[in-house]
N, C-alpha and C positions, 0 to 999 in steps of 0.2 A: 755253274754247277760242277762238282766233282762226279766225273763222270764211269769212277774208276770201278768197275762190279769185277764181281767173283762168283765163280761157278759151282754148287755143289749141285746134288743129285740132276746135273743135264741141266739145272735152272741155272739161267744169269741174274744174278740179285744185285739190285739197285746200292750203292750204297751213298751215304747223302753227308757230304760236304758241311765243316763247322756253320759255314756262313749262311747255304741255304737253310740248316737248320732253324739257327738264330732268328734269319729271318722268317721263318714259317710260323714262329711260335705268334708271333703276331696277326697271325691272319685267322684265331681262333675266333669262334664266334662266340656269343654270350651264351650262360647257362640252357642247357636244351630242357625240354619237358619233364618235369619229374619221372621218374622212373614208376613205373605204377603196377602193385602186382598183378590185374588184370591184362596186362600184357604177356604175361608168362601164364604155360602151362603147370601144373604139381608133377615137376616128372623126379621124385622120390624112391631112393632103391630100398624094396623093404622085403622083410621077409613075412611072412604070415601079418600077423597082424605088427609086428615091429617095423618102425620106420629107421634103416640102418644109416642114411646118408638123405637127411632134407633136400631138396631140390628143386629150382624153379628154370624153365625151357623158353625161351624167345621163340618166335617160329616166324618167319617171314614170310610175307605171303608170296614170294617170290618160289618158295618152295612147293605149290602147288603143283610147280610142271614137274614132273619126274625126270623129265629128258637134261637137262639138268641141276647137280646136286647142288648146293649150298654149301660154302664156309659156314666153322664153324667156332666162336670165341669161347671159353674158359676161363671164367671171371673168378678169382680167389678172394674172398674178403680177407679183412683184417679182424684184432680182435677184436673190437667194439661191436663186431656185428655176431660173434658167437653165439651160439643157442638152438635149438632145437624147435623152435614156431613156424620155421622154411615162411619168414616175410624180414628178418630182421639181414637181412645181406641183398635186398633189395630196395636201397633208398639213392638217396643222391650222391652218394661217391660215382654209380655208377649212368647217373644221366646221359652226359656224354656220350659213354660209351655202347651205350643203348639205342644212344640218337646216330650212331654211323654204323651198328650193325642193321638197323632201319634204312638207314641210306645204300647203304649195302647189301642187301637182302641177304644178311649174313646170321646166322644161328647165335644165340648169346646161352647158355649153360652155366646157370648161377648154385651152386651147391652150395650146404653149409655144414659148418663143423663145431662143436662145442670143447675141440681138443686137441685144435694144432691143424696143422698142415705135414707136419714130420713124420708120423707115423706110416708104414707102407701098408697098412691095413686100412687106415683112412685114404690114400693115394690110388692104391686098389681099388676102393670104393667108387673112386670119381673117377679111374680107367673102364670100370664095369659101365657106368653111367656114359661115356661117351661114347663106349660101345654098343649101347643099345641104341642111344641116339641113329648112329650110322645104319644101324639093322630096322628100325623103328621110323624113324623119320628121314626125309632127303639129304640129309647132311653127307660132303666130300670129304671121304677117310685121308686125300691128299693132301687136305686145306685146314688141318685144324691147329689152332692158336689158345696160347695160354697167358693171361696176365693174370695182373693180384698186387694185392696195394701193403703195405708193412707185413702185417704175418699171411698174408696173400702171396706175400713178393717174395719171401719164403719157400710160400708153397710151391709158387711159378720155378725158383730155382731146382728144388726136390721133384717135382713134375718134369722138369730138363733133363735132369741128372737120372729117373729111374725110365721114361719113357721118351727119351730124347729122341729115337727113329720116329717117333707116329709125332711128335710136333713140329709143325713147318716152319715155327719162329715163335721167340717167347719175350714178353715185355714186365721184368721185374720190376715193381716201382717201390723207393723208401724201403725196399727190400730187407727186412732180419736176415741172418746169416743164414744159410743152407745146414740141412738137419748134420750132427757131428759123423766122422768117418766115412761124407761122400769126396773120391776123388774127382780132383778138376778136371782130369782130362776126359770125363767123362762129356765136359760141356764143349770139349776145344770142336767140335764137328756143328755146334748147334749155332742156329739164327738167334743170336741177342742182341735185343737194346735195352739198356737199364740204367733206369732215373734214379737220382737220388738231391736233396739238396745240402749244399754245405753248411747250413743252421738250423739243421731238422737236431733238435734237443729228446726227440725220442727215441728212433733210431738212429744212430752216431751214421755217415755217411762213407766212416773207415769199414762199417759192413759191407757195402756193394764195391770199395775201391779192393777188398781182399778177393772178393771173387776176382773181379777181372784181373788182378794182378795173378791171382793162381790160374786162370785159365792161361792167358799168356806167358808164364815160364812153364806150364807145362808141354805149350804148344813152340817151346825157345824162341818166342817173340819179345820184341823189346817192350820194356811198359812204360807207361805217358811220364811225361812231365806235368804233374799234378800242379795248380794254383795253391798256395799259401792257404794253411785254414782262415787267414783275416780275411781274404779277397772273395768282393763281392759280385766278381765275376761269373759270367756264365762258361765252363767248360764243358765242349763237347770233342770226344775220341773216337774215330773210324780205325781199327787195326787194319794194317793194310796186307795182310792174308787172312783172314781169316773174315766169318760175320759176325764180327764182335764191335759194339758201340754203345758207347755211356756218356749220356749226358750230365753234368753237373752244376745246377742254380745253384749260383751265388748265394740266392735267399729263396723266400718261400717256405721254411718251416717243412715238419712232416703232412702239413696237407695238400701233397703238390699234384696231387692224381686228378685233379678236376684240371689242368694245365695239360696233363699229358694227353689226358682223354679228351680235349681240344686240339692237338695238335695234326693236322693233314700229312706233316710228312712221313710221322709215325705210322699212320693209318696204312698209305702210299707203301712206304716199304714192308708194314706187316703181309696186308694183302699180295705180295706183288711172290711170295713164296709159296713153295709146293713141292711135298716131299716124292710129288710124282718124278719117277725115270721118262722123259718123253722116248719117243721113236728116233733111233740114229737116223738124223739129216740124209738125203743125198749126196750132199758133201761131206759127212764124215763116211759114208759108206765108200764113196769115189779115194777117200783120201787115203782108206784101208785096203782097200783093192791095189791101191798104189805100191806101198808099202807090203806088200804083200808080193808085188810084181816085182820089184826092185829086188827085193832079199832072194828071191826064186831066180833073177838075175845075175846076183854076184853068186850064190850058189854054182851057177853053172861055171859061168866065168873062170871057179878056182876050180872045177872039175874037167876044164879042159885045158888049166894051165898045167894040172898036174900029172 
């Protein structure tokens, strides 16, 4: 295992080696339980009688204790599931991913949109929604995650780009491009891992290779040695300052999201983030007392040399 991590906000973040990934993908298990809206709450931001932003809430029963909070997922559909009935962005794309926020006793936050993911009035919307969540329900303001599948994976990057401090790590998949006029450097600070495959005919896989390639010259990192568009290999890229990683299937077509949302290592590394500051160690306290001591040291030093 690569065992090489990077620190932002005080957290040491795992990052996961071409090989363990590869091999992880294998250890997915077979389709999990239909997704069923009966597992979800209707939690809908509306105004009077208008319903502004459909909505359906996972709630675990892990969330019972108050003592403590729950993560929380941010699931973006794509457009097939547009519309305004708040049932049509809850079917099988997102099985999986429903079946590890259950195993996780993790919050899942299904919203729908009949108009994109780009707009910041829509994005707004699902900022307000996950603010109530936190005010409303058990969920940790430190612990929340964003994915989304084609024009989800869109929104997952525009969700990056407008509210990138409150996301603890985001998982683009089969991504469209991010809405026009965001810059990259906006994302060079943020946890990503982002799928895409090299014979998805719907969205071109040059969409998620341009992000990562502008986040990396904005952040004057070097960018991958990309595989040939003929090669039916699997590429996977760890940047090694930053937490940026993009996997790329050889094959698989645009419906590879039932794959990701199988995969453990994924999971492993989303969870394992948190935009919490912890408490300075006693060793980083000792280490600054030190340094502290030292400099008050040569201070004197040059005052009674002089």
């Amino acid at each position: 295992m690569d065992l090489t991590s990077r620190r932002r906000f005080g957290v040491v973040r795992p990052i996961f080696g071409a090989v363990v990934v590869a091999c992880c993908y294998f250890l997915a298990a077979g389709a999990a339980t239909a997704a069923n809206i009966s597992d979800f709450l209707d939690f809908s931001l509306r105004s009077g009688a208008t319903t502004l932003l459909p909505g359906r809430l996972y709630v675990p029963p892990e969330a019972s204790d108050p003592s403590v909070p729950r993560p929380l997922i941010l699931s973006l559909h794509g457009a097939g599931e547009s519309g305004t009935n708040n049932t049509g962005q809850i079917n099988s794309n997102i099985d999986n991913l429903l079946a590890e926020a259950k195993r996780r006793g993790a919050f899942l936050y299904a919203p729908q949109t009949n108009g994109g993911w780009a707009s910041t009035t829509i994005l707004d919307r699902v900022m307000t929604m996950v603010d109530r969540s936190i005010a409303e329900q058990n969920v940790d303001g430190d612990r929340l995650y964003v994915t989304g599948l084609s024009m989800g994976g869109g929104g997952t990057w525009n969700m990056l780009h407008r509210f990138g401090d409150r996301f603890a790590a985001g998982v683009p998949i089969c991504a469209v491009s991010p809405a026009a006029g965001l810059p990259a450097s906006n994302l060079v600070d943020a946890a990503i891992w982002a799928f895409h495959a090299r014979n998805d005919s719907v969205v071109s896989f040059n969409a998620s290779r341009t992000v990562i390639n502008g986040i990396l010259t904005a952040a004057k990192e070097p960018l991958p040695s990309y595989p040939s568009v003929r090669s039916t290999a699997d590429f996977h890229f760890d940047s090694a300052d930053l937490d940026l990683h993009y996997t790329e299937y050889g094959l698989g077509g645009h419906g590879i999201w039932g794959r990701v949302f199988s995969t453990p290592a994924m999971y492993d590394w989303l969870f394992a983030h948190t935009t919490a500051v912890p408490e300075p160690s006693a060793l980083a306290v000792a280490g600054l007392s030190l340094v502290v001591f030292l400099r008050q040291r040569h201070a004197s030093a040059k005052l009674a040399a002089a």
